[in-house]
Structures are given as C-alpha cells and as structure tokens.
C-alpha positions as CSV (number, residue, x, y, z in Angstrom):
1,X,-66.4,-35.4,-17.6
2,X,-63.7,-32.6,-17.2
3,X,-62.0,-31.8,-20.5
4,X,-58.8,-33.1,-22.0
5,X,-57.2,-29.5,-21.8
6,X,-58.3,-28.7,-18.0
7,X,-55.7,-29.0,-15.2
8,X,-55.2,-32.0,-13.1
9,X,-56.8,-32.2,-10.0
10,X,-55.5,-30.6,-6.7
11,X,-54.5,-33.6,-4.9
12,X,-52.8,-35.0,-7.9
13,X,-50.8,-31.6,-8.4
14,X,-49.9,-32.0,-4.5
15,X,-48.6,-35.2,-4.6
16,X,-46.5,-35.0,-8.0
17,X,-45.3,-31.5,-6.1
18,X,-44.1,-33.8,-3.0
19,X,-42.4,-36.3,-5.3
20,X,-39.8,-33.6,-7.1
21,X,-39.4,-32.4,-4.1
22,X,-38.5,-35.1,-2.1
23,X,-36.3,-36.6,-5.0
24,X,-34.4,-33.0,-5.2
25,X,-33.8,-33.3,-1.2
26,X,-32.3,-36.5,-1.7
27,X,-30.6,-36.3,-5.0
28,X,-27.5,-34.9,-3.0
29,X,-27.1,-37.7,-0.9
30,X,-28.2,-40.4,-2.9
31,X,-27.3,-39.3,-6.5
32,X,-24.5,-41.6,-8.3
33,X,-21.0,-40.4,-8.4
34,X,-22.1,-37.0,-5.9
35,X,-18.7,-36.0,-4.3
36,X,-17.5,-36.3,-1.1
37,X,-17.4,-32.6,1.3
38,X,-13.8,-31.0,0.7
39,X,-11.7,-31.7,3.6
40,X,-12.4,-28.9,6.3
41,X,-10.0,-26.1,6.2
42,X,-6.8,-26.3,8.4
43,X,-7.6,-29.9,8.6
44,X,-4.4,-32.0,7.9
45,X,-6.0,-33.2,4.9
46,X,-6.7,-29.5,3.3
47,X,-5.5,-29.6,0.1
48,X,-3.1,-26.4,-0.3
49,X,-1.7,-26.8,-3.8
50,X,-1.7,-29.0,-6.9
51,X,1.5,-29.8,-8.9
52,X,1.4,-31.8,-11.8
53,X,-2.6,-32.8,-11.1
54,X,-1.2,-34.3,-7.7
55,X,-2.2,-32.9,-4.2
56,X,0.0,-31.1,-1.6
57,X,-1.9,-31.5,2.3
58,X,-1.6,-29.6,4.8
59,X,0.2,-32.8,6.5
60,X,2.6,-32.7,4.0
61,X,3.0,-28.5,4.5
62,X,3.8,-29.2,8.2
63,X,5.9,-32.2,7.8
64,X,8.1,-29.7,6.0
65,X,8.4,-27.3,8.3
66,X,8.0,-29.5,11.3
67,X,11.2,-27.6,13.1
68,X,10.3,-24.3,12.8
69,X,6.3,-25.2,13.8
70,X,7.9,-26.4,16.6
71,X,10.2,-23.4,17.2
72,X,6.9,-21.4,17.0
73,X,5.2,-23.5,20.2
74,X,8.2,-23.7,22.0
75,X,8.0,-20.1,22.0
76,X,4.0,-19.3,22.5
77,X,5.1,-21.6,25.3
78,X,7.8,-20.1,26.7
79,X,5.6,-16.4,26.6
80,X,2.9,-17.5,28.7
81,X,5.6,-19.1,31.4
82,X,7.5,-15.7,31.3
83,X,3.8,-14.5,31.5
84,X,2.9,-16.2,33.9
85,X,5.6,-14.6,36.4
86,X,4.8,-11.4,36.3
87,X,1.2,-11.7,36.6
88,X,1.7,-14.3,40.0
89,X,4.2,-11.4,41.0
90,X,1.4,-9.1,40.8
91,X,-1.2,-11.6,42.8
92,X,1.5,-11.8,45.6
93,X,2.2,-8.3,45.9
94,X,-1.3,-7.7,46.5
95,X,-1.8,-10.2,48.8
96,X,0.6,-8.8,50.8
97,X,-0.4,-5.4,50.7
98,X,-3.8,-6.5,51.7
99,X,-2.6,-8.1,55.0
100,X,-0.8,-5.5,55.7
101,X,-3.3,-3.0,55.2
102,X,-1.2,-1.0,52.8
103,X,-1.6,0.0,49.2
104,X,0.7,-2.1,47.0
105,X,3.2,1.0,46.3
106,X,3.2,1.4,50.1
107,X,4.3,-2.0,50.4
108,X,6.7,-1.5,48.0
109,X,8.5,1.4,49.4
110,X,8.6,0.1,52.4
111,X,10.7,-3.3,51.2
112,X,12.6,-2.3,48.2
113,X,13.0,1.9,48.1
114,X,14.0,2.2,51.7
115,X,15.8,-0.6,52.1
116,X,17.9,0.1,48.9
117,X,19.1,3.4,49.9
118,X,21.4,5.4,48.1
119,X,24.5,5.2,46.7
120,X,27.5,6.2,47.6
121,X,30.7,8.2,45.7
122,X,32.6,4.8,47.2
123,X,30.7,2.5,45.9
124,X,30.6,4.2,42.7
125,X,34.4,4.1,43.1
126,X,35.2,0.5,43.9
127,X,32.9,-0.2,40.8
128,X,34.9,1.9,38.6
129,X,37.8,0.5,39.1
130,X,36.8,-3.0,39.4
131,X,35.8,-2.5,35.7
132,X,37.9,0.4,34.4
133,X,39.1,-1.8,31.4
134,X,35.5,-2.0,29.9
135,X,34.5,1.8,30.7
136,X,37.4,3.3,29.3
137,X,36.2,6.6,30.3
138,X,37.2,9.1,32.8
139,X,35.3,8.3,36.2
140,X,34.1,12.1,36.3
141,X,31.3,11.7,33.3
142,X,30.7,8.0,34.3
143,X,29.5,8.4,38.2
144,X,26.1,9.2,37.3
145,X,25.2,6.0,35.1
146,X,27.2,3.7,37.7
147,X,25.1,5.4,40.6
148,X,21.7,4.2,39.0
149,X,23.2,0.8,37.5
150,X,24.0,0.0,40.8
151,X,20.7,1.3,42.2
152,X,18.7,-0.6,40.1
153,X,21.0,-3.6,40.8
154,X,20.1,-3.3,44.5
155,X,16.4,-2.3,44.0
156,X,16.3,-5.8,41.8
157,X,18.0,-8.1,44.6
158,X,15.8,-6.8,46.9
159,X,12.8,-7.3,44.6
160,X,13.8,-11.0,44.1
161,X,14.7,-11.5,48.0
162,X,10.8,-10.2,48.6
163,X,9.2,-12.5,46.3
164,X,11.1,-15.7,47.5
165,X,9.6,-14.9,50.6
166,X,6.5,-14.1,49.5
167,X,6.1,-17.5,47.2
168,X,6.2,-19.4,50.3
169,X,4.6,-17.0,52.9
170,X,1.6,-17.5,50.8
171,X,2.2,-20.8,49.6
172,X,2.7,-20.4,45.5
173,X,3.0,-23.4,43.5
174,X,3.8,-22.8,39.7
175,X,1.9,-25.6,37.3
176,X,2.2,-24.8,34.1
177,X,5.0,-26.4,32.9
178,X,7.5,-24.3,31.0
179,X,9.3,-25.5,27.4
180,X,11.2,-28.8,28.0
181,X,13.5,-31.0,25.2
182,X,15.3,-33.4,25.8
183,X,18.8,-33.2,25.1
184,X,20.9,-35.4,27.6
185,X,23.4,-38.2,26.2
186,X,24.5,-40.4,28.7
187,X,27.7,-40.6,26.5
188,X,28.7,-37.4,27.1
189,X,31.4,-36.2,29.4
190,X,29.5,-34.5,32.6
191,X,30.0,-33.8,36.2
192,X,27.8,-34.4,39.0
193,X,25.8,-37.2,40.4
194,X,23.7,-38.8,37.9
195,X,21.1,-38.3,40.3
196,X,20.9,-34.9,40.9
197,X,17.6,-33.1,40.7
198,X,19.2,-30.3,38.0
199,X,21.0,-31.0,35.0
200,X,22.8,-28.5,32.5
201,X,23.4,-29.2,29.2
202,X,25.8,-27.2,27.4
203,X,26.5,-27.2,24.1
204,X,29.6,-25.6,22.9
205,X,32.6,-24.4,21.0
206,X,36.2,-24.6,21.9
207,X,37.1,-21.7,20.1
208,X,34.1,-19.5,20.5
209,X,35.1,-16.7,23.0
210,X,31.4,-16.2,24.6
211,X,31.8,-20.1,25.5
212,X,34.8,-19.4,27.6
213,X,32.8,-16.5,29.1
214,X,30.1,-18.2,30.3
215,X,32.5,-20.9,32.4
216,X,32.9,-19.1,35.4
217,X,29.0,-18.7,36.0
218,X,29.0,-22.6,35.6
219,X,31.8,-23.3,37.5
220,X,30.1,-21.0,40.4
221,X,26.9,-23.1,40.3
222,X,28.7,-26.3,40.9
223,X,30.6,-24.6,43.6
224,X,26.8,-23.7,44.9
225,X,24.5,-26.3,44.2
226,X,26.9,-29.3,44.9
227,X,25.7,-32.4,44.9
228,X,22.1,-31.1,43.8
229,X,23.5,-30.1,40.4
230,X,25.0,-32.1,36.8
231,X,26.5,-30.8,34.3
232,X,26.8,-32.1,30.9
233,X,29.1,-31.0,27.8
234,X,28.2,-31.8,24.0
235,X,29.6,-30.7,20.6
236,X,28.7,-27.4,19.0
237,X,31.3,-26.8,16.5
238,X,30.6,-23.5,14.6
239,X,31.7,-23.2,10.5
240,X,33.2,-19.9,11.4
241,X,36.0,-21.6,13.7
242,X,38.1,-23.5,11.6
243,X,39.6,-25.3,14.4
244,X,36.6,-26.2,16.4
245,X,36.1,-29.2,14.8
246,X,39.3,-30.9,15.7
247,X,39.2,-29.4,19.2
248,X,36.1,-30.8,19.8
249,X,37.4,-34.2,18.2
250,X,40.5,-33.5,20.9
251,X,38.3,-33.1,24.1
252,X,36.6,-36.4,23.2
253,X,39.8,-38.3,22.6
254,X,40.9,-37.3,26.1
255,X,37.5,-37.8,27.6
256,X,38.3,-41.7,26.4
257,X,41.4,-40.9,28.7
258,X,39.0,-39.6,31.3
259,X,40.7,-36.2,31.3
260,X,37.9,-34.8,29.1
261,X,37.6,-31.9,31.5
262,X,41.0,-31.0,32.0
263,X,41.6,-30.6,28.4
264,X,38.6,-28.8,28.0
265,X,40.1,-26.1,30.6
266,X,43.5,-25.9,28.6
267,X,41.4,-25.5,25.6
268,X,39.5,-22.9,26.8
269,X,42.4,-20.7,28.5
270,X,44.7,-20.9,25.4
271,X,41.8,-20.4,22.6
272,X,44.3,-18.9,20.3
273,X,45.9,-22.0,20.0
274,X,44.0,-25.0,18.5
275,X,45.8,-26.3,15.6
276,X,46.0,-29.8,16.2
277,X,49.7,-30.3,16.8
278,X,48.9,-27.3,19.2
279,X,46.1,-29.8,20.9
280,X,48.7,-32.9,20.8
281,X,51.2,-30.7,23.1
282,X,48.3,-29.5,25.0
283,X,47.4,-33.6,25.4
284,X,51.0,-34.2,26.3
285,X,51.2,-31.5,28.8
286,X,48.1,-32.7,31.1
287,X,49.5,-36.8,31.2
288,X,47.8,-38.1,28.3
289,X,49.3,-41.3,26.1
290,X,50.6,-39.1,23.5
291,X,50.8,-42.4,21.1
292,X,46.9,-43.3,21.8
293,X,45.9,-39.5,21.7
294,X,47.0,-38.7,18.3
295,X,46.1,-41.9,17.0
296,X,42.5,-41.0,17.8
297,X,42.5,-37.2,16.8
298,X,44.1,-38.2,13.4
299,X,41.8,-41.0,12.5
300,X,38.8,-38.9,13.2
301,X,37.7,-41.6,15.6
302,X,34.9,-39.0,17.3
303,X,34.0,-37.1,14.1
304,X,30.3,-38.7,13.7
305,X,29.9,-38.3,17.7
306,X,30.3,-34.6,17.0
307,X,28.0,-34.8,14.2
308,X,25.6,-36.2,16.2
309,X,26.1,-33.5,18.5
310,X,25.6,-31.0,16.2
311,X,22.6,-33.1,14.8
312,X,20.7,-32.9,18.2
313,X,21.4,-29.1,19.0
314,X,20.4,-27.8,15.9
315,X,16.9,-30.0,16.0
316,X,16.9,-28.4,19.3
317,X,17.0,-25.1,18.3
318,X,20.6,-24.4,18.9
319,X,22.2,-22.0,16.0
320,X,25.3,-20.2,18.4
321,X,27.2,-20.8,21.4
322,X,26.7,-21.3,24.4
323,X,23.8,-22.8,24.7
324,X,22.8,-24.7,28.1
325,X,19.5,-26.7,28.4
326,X,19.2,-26.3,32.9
327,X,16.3,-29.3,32.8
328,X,15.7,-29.0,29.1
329,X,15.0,-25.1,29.4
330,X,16.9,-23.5,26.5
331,X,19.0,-20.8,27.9
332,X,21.5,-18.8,25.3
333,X,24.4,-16.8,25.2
334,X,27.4,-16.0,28.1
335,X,25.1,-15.4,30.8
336,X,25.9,-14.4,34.3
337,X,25.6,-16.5,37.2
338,X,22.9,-15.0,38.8
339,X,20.5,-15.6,35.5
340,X,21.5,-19.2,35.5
341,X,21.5,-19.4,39.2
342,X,17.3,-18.6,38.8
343,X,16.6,-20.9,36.5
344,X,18.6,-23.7,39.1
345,X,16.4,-21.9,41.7
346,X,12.7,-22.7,39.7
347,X,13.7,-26.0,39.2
348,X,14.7,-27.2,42.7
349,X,11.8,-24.8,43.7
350,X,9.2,-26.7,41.5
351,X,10.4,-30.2,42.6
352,X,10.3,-28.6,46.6
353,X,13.7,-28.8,47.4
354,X,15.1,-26.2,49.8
355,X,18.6,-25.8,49.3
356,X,21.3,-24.4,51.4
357,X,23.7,-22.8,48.9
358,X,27.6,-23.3,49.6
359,X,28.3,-20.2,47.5
C-alpha cells in the first residue's frame, strides 16, 4: 500500500496535467467578460483618441477631413495619369525605333533635331517685336534667350506632331482613367450643343484679371472644335474683389434676359468698372430692360445661385480663378490655347473621335 506522503501515480499526474492545460487554452475564448480584439489598426473603427472617456474613430478622423483626403487621391490620381504619358511615350518611341532599325536617339534626330532647324535673326526679330511690351529690354541682350525659346517651341510641336502619329500608327488606347468631378449645372449659362462630346466648365471672376486672360484661348477652342465642344460659366467670386459679387449677381440677371454672354464680354473688357450703377449702364448699353435689370441686381435675386456656385467649386477643389473643368479634368490658371487645346484633344481622342479642326 504506497504511503500517504508518496506522489500520485503517473497516469493521474498526466491527466490532471491535460486538464489545466486544456482549461488555460480555452480560458481565453470561453472565460466570462474576456474582451473583444481591438479593432485592427487603420481600420475605420481604430480608436485614435479619447476625450472625456468617449472615443474618436478613425471614421470620424476622415469624415473630418473628407475634402482634403480627397484632394490627396485626386492627386495620387492625377500622378500616375501624368505618369502614365511619359512612360507610353517611351514604349512608342521604341517601337518605332525598332521598325525602323534605328536606336531611339537616331530616331529622334531624324524627326524632331533636323526637322526643327535653326533659327533665324528674323524670326528672332518678328518675335521681339510682337512682344516688345513684355521684354522691355533692348533686342541686343535678348536674341539669345528668344533663339532657344523659340527652338524649344519648335522641337516641342514637332515632338507632339510625332507622337499623334505614333499613337495611332501603333494603335495606343489610354485606359486608366484620369481625375473626373462632376461639376456641370444645367442652370448655368453655356454655349454649345448640349450634346457635344467635350464640355468646359469655367469657374470665374469678373473682376479677376487672369480670368479675362484666359478668354481668348476659350474663345479659339470654340472657333476650333465647333459643334464638338460646350462651354459652361459658373460663379467664382473672390473676397479680394469687392465688386465681384455684384458683377457676378449682374451677369446672371442678364443671362435671365438671355444676354448672359454679352454682358459677360462688357464685363470683362471694362474690369475697372464694376460698381453696380456702372453694371446698370453697362445693362442699358447692350438692350437690356433697364427697369427688370436693376430690379433683380438690387434685390439680390441670384445671390444664393452664386453661393451655390461658390459652394460646388470650392468642394471641387477650386481656391482662384480661372478654373475650367474640360470633362471634369481640373485645369487652373490663364492658360494658353494650345494647353487647353490637348486636354480637348485626349478627350475626343479617348472617346475615338477624329476631328477636323476649323482653327
């Protein structure tokens, strides 16, 4: 008879050994009131702070800075578009090399270096004078820097002339789709079919001098893309022009007339003068109902349309003028023609429409 004090038998130290054990293993799942696994982190329901013993999510983070998250993927978005050019620039230029048998710099000699040429003292000449205001310095010290503007000017047309041809000798299709938002109003004065495949919208500022800059380059692409082309004006009164907001009141009142865009014209070609007995003459003076004109400025009759205007740009990520939206791609400042005129180009381009330009 083993004694009191010796030690329990193997087997019975086994299996009380496998009891605790398997009791620890399942104490975690299975103990009461165990807690839940903390959200994972970055999750939405992350907690990132306390106040007061109450919980701030990561939902709730990003909900308050939903517009400038957004900012942020519009532009990752719009780098790997622009990114995307160069690098299918680089794919075509190779292909192209390769059935010619030539290295790419061969190729690229042969279609852009020779074919640009040099400069001439005349050309140099007619440049200088078309734009003598702005230099403001004798021509003598300025003939070098206008040689290689205008040399990199034509290297650059003939560069883009190349790849047009390029894109369809080797049949390129772009699919990733570059930064779209929505900003049309059908409200809003525009020109151009409602059907056409490109619409601008512009949102701008009476009295903002860069807005008056950029009309020519939007009055040449209506001139060129014709019926294939809309254009579309809303409301960005700045704070820093005190008589935007009453101008842009004005141009409404008269689009109600539907002579929105001629006063828009006199608006712009007379900017120093927007006061709004200034904008009643100006209403007079292209055939408006004087009576029914200031009636509607005075009252304020479109003040919470241009709020709404200014509502919808700024969600959009418009903070100056001009701003133009060519399909919903943001575009900024007083650009030239020929910058707005590629953007037109991608968009017909992408929806395979070959147009003949009137331009």
């Amino acid at each position: 008879m083993p004694s009191p004090l010796a030690p329990p038998s193997a087997p019975r130290s086994l299996a009380a050994a496998l009891v605790l054990l398997l009791c620890g293993l399942a104490l975690p799942a299975c103990a009461a009131g165990a807690e839940s696994p903390a959200p994972a982190k970055g999750s939405s329901a992350e907690v990132v702070a306390e106040v007061a013993g109450k919980p701030i999510t990561m939902a709730d983070l990003e909900a308050a800075l939903a517009p400038q998250l957004q900012q942020i993927d519009r532009q990752r978005r719009q780098i790997l578009v622009d990114g995307l050019e160069g690098v299918v620039e680089e794919k075509l230029f190779e292909a192209e090399a390769a059935a010619r048998g030539v290295s790419v710099a061969e190729l690229f000699r042969a279609e852009i270096e020779a074919k640009a040429g040099d400069v001439s003292d005349a050309d140099a000449q007619a440049f200088y004078e078309a734009n003598r205001a702005r230099i403001n310095r004798p021509i003598e010290q300025m003939v070098p820097q206008i040689k290689n503007y205008l040399a990199g000017q034509k290297r650059a047309g003939l560069r883009d002339e190349l790849m047009a041809s390029l894109r369809s000798k080797h049949s390129t299709r772009l699919l990733l789709e570059p930064v779209r938002v929505e900003v049309a109003d059908a409200s809003a004065p525009a020109k151009g079919p409602a059907s056409a495949p490109v619409t601008i919208v512009e949102f701008s500022d009476f009295q903002c001098p860069f807005c008056s800059r950029v009309n020519p380059a939007i009055q040449q692409a209506i001139a060129t893309y014709g019926e294939h082309l809309r254009v579309q004006f809303r409301q960005f009164p700045l704070n820093i022009h005190p008589q935007a907001q009453k101008a842009a009141e004005a141009s409404l009142c008269a689009h109600d007339q539907g002579k929105f865009w001629q006063l828009h014209d006199v608006m712009f070609a007379d900017q120093r003068n927007l006061a709004v007995e200034q904008l009643k003459e100006k209403a007079a003076g292209i055939g408006l109902d004087a009576a029914s004109f200031a009636s509607c400025l005075d009252d304020g009759k479109h003040a919470a349309k241009v709020a709404e205007d200014l509502a919808d740009g700024s969600a959009a990520g418009v903070s100056g003028t001009p701003v133009m939206f060519v399909n919903g791609r943001f575009l900024s400042g007083a650009v030239p023609f020929e910058q707005l005129a590629k953007l037109i180009d991608d968009e017909l381009a992408r929806k395979g429409i070959d147009v003949k330009k009137s331009g």
